[in-house]
C-alpha positions as CSV (number, residue, x, y, z in Angstrom):
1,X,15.5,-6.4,-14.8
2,X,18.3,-4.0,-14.4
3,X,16.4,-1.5,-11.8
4,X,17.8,-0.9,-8.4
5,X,15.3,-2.3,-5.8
6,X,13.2,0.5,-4.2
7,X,11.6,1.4,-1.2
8,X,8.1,2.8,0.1
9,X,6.5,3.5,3.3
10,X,2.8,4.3,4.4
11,X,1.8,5.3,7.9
12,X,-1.0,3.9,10.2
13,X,-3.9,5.8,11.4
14,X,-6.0,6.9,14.2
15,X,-9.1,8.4,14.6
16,X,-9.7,11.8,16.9
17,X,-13.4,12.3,16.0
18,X,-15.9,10.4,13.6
19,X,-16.4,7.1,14.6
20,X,-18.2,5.4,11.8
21,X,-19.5,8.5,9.8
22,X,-17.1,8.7,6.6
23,X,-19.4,5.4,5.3
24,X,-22.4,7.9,5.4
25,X,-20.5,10.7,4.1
26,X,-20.2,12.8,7.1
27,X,-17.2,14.4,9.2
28,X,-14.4,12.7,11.0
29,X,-10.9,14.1,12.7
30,X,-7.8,11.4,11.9
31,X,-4.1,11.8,11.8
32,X,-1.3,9.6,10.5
33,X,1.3,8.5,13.3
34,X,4.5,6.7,13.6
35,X,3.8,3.2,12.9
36,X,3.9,1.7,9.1
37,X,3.9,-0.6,6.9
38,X,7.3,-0.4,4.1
39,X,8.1,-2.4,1.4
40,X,11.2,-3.1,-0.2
41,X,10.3,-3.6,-4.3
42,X,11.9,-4.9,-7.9
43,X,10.0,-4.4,-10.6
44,X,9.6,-7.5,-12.5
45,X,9.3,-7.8,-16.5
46,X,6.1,-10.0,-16.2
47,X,2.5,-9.5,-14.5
48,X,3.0,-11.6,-11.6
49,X,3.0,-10.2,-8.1
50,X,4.8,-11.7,-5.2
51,X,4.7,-10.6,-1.8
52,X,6.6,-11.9,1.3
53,X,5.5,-10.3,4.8
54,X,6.9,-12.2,8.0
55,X,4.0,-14.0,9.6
56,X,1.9,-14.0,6.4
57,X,1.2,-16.3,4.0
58,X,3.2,-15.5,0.4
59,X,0.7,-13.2,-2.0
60,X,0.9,-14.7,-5.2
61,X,-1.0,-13.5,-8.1
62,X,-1.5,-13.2,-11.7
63,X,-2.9,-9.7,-13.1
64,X,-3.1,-11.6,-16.2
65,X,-4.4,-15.2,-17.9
66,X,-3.0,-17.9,-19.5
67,X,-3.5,-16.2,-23.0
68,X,-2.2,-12.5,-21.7
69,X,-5.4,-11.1,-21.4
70,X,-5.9,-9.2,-18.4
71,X,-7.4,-11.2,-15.3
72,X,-8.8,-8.6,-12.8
73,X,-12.1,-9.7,-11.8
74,X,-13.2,-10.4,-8.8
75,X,-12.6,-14.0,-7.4
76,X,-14.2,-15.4,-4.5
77,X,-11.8,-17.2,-3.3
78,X,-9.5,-14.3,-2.5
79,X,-12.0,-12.6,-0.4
80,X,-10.7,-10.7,2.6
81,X,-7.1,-11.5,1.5
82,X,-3.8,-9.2,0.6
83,X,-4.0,-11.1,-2.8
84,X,-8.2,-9.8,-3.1
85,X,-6.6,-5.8,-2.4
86,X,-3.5,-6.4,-5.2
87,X,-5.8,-7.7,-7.4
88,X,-8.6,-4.6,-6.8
89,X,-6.3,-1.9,-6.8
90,X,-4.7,-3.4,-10.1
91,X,-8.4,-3.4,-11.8
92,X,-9.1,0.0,-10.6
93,X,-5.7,1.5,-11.6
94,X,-6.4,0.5,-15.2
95,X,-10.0,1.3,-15.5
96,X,-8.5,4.9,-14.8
97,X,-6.3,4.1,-17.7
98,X,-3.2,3.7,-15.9
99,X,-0.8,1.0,-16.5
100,X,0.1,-2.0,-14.1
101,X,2.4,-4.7,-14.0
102,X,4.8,-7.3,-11.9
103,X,6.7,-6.4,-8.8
104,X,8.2,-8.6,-6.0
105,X,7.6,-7.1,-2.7
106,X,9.3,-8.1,0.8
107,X,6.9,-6.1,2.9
108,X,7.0,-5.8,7.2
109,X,4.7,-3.5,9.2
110,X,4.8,-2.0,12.6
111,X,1.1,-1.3,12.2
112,X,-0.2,-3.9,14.6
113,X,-3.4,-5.8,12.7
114,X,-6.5,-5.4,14.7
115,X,-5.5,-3.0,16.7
116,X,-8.0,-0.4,15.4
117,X,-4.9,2.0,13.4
118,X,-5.6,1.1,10.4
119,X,-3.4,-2.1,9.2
120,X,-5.4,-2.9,5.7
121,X,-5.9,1.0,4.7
122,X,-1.5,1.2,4.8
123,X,-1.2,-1.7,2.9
124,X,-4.0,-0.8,0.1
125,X,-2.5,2.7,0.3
126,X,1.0,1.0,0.3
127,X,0.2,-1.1,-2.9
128,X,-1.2,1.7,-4.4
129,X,1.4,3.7,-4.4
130,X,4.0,1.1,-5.7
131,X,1.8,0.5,-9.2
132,X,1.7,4.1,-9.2
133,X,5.9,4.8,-9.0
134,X,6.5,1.6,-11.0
135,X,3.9,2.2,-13.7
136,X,2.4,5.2,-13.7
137,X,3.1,8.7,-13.3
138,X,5.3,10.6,-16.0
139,X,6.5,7.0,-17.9
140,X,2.9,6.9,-19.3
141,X,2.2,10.8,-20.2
142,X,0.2,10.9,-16.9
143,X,0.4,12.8,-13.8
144,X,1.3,10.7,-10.2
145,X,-1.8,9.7,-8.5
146,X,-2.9,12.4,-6.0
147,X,-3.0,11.2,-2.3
148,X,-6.6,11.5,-2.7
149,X,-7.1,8.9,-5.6
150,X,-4.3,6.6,-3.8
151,X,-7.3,6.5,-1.1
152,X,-9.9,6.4,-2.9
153,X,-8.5,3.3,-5.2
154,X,-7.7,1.3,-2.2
155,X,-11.6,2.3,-0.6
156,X,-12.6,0.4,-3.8
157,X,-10.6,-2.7,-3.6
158,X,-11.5,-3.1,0.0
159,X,-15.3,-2.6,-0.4
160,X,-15.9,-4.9,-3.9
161,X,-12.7,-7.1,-4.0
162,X,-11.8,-7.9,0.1
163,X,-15.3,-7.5,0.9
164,X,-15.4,-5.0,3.5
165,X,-17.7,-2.0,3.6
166,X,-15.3,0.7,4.6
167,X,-15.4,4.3,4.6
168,X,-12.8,6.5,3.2
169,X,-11.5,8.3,6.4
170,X,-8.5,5.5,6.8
171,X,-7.3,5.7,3.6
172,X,-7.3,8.9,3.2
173,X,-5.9,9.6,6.5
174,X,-2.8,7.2,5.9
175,X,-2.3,8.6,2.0
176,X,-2.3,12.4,3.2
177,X,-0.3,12.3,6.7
178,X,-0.4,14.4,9.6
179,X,-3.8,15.4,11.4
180,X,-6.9,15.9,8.9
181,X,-10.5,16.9,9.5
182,X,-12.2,15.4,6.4
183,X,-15.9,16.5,4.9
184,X,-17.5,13.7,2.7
185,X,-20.4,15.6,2.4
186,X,-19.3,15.5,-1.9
187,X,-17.9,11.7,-1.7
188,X,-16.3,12.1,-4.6
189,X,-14.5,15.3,-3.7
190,X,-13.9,15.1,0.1
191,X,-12.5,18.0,1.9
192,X,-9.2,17.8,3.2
193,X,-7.8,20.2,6.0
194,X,-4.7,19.7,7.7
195,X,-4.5,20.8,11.3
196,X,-1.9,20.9,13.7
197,X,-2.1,18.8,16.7
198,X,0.6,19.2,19.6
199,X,-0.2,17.3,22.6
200,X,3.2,17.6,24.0
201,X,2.9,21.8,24.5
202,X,0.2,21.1,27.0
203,X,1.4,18.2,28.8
204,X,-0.6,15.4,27.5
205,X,0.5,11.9,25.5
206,X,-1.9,10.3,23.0
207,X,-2.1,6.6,23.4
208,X,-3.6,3.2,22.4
209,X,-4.6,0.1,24.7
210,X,-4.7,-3.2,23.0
211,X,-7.3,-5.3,24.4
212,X,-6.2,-8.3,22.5
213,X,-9.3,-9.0,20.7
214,X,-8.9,-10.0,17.1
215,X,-11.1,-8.0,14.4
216,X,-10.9,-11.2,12.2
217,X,-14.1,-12.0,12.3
218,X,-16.4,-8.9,12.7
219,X,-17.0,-7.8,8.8
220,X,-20.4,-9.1,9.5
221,X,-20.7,-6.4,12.8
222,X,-19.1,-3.6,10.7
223,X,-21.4,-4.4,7.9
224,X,-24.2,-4.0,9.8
225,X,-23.7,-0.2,11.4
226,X,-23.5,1.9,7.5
227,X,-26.4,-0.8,6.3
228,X,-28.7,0.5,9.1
229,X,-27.9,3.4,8.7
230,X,-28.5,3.9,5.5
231,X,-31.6,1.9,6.4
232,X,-32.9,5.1,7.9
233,X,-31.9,7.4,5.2
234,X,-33.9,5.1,2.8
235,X,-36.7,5.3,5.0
236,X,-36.9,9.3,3.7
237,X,-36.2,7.6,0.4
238,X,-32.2,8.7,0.3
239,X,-29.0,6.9,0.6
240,X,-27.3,8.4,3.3
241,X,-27.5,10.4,6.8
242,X,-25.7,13.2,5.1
243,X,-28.7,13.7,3.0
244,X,-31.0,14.4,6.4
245,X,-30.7,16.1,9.6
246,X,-31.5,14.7,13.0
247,X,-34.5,16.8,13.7
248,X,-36.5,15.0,10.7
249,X,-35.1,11.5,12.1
250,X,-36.4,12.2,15.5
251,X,-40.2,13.6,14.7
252,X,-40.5,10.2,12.9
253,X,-38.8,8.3,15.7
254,X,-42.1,6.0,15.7
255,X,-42.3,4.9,12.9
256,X,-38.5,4.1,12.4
257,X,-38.3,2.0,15.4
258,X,-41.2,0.6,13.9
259,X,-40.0,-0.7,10.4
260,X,-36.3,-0.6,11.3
261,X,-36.0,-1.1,15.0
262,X,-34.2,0.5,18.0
263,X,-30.4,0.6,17.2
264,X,-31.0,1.8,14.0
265,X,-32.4,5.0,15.3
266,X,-29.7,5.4,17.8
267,X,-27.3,5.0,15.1
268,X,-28.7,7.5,12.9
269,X,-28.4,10.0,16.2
270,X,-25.0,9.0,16.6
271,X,-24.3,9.9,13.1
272,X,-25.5,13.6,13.8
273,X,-23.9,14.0,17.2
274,X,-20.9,12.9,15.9
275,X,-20.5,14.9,12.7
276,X,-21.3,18.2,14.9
277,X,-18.5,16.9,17.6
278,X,-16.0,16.8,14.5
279,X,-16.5,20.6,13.9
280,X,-15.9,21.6,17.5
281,X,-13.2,19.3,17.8
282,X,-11.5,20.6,15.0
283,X,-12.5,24.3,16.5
284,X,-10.6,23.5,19.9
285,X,-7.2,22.3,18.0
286,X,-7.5,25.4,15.6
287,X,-8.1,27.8,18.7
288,X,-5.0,25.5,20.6
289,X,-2.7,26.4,17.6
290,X,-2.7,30.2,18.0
291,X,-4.2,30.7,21.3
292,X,-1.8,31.7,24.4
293,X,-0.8,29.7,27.2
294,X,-3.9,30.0,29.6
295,X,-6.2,30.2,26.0
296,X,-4.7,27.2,24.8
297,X,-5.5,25.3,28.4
298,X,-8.9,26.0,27.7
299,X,-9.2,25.0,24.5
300,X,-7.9,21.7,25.0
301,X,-9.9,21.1,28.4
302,X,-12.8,21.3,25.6
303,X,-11.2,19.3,23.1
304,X,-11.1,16.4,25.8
305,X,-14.8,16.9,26.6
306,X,-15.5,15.9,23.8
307,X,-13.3,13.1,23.0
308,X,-15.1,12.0,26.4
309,X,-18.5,12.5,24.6
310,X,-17.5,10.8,21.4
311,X,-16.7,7.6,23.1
312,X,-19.9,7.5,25.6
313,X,-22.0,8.3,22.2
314,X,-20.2,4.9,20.8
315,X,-20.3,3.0,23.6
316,X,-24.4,3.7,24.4
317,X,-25.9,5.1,20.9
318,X,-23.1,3.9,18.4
319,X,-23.1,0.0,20.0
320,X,-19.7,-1.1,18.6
321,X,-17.4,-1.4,21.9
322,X,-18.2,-5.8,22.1
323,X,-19.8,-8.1,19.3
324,X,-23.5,-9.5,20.0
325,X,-21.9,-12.6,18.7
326,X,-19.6,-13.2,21.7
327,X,-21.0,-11.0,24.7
328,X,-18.7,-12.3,27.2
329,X,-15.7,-11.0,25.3
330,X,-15.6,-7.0,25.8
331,X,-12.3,-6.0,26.1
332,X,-12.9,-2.7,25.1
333,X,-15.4,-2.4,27.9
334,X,-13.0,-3.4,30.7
335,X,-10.0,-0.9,29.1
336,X,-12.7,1.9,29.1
337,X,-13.6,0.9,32.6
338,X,-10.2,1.1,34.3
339,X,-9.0,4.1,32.1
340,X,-11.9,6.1,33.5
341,X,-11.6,4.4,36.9
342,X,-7.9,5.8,36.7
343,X,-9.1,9.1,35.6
344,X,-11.3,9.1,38.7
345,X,-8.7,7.9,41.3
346,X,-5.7,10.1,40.5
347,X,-4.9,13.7,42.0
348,X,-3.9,15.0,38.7
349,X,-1.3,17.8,38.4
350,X,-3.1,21.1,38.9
351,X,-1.7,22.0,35.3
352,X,-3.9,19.1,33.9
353,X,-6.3,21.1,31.4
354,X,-8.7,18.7,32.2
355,X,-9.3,14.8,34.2
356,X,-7.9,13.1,31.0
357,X,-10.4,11.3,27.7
358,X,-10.7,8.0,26.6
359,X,-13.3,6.7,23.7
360,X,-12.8,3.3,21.6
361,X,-10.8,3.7,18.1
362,X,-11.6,3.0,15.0
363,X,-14.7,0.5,13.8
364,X,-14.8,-0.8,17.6
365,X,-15.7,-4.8,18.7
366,X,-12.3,-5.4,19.3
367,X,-9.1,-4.2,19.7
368,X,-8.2,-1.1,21.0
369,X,-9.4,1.9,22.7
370,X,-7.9,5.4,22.7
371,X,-6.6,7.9,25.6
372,X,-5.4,11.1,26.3
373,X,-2.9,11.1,29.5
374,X,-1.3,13.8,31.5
375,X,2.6,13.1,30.7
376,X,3.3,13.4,34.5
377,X,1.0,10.1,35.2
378,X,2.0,8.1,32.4
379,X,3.9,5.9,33.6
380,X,1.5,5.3,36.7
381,X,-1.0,4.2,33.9
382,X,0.8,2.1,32.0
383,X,1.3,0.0,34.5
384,X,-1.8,-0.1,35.3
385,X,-3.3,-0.9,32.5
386,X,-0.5,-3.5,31.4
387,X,-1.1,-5.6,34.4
388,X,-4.7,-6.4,33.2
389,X,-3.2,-6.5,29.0
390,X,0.0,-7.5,29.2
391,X,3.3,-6.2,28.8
392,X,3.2,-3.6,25.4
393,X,-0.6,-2.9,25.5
394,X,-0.5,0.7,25.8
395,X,1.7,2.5,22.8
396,X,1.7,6.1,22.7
397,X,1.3,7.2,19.5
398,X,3.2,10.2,17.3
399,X,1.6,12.5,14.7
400,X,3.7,11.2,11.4
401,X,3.7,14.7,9.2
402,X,4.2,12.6,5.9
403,X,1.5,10.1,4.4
404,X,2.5,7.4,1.9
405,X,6.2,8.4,0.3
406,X,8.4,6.5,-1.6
407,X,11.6,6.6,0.5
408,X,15.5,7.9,-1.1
């Protein structure tokens, strides 16, 4: 084809607040950040997809048979693939009536996979977008796709076609850029509100740790924390938390450790905790943006109370910092360990709003964990932490103000 080859970008993602309540339609607190995953594209004249990614196996599919008849069902054999997600998003695109077709894609990511920032939601958001600029849009008498739908497209091909039960928080989070405290209270209308989120202007550096544990096989342990759940909520005959409040969970604590056991019902509080933390969190940063000096101090000392509170509520009620099916590997524990062990031993600058905050990021088990650090002990920590990791373990992280763009 005679069009010029073009070029797309979608950030990573972490999570401030929310662990593992989007999939329940409750609150969370995320923000896109410097890492991402671009794609260099030529749209092809057929309905083949190719894409080349360094380290990866080739993608290589078909969106349509032998006899030109569409071929976008699921296949079992492409479960928990790239090919499984090109395949989804292509289905999904067109049963909204949009068009799709061929593309060859060479594709590299600074988005490190497993490390909790969201490598699969930039890629589906990624993909999304390129059917969408190739095929969609104004060609086809339709309006572009909405950051919204982008997310909500790529939810769908991860949940049905890849096989993971997801939320939308990381999706939407990578779609929309910048910092975003997100109501799924509607699931099909989620509320979106950007908020602005300098660390910097009170002396303080956002960072994650890799522990070097793989999330490759721990669908089975994500699975598991929206199934029970929504366990509980069925137990009041509904499908999700959202639909309940923690008072009426905990009056029939007996009989729900009964029928649905212990860790269910300290999930469920988890859930509620969590989705109330969201709205003070997002409080704190909104009092931060306009507050003076002294004001703003305060604000963030509770901010990072909080964060504290989000990641003991994970680690004790939530359960997701190690995998029952490998005990001895927690990872996760040890960083949360020696980050508050560092937090404990350090005379921190008297400017410090607060001892520092620390919680484990994103779906947990593996991977990485998530802390605040005064900019004047930075480096101290780093080098603490990276002779337990390794050299590159801890990567501060910057608040990307642009979601997934198509690059000029």
């Amino acid at each position: 084809m005679d069009e010029k080859p073009r070029v797309f970008s979608a950030p990573g993602r972490t999570e401030l607040a929310g662990n593992h309540t989007d999939h329940n339609r409750g609150k969370v607190l995320a923000a896109s950040i410097q890492m991402d995953s671009i794609a260099v594209v030529q749209k092809t004249n057929d309905n083949a997809v190719f894409i080349r990614s360094a380290g990866f196996p080739d993608v290589k599919i078909n969106l349509t048979d032998s006899n030109g008849a569409p071929d976008l069902s699921p296949k079992p054999e492409e479960k928990e693939t790239t090919s499984a997600l090109v395949r989804g998003i292509a289905s999904e695109l067109t049963r909204r009536g949009l068009n799709v077709g061929g593309f060859s894609a060479s594709i590299t990511s600074t988005v490190l996979p497993g490390s909790g920032l969201s490598s699969s939601a930039s890629i589906e958001v990624l993909i999304g977008l390129i059917f969408d600029k190739l095929y969609g849009g104004d060609k086809h008498s339709k309006p572009a796709l909405s950051p919204l739908e982008i997310a909500q497209i790529g939810q769908i091909a991860e949940n049905v076609y890849f096989g993971k039960p997801c939320g939308l928080m990381d999706q939407i989070a990578c779609a929309t850029g910048g910092a975003v405290a997100i109501d799924f209270e509607d699931a099909a209308n989620p509320i979106v509100k950007q908020i602005n989120f300098d660390l910097a202007g009170v002396g303080y550096a956002l960072c994650v740790v890799n522990t070097g544990g793989s999330h490759a096989d721990l669908t089975a342990d994500y699975a598991l924390i929206p199934a029970e759940m929504k366990a509980v909520a069925a137990f009041f005959g509904k499908s999700v938390l959202r639909e309940i409040d923690k008072k009426t969970v905990l009056s029939n604590a007996v009989q729900i450790r009964k029928a649905l056991g212990d860790r269910a019902l300290l999930r469920s509080i988890h859930f509620f905790d969590e989705n109330l933390r969201v709205d003070l969190m997002t409080n704190a940063l909104t009092e931060m943006e306009n507050a003076a000096d002294t004001d703003k101090i305060k604000a963030f000392k509770s901010y990072l109370e909080l964060v504290n509170e989000s990641g003991d509520s994970s680690w004790e009620l939530l359960q997701n910092v190690f995998s029952l099916n490998d005990p001895a590997a927690q990872g996760i524990s040890v960083a949360l360990a020696l980050t508050k062990d560092f937090f404990r031993s350090q005379k921190l600058p008297s400017a410090c709003a607060a001892k520092a905050a620390c919680r484990v990021h994103g779906g947990g088990f593996a991977g990485t964990i998530q802390a605040y650090i005064p900019l004047d002990v930075m480096d101290v920590y780093r080098t603490n932490i990276e002779a337990v990791f390794g050299a590159g373990a801890v990567t501060p992280l910057q608040i990307r103000p642009v979601g997934a763009v198509e690059l000029f």
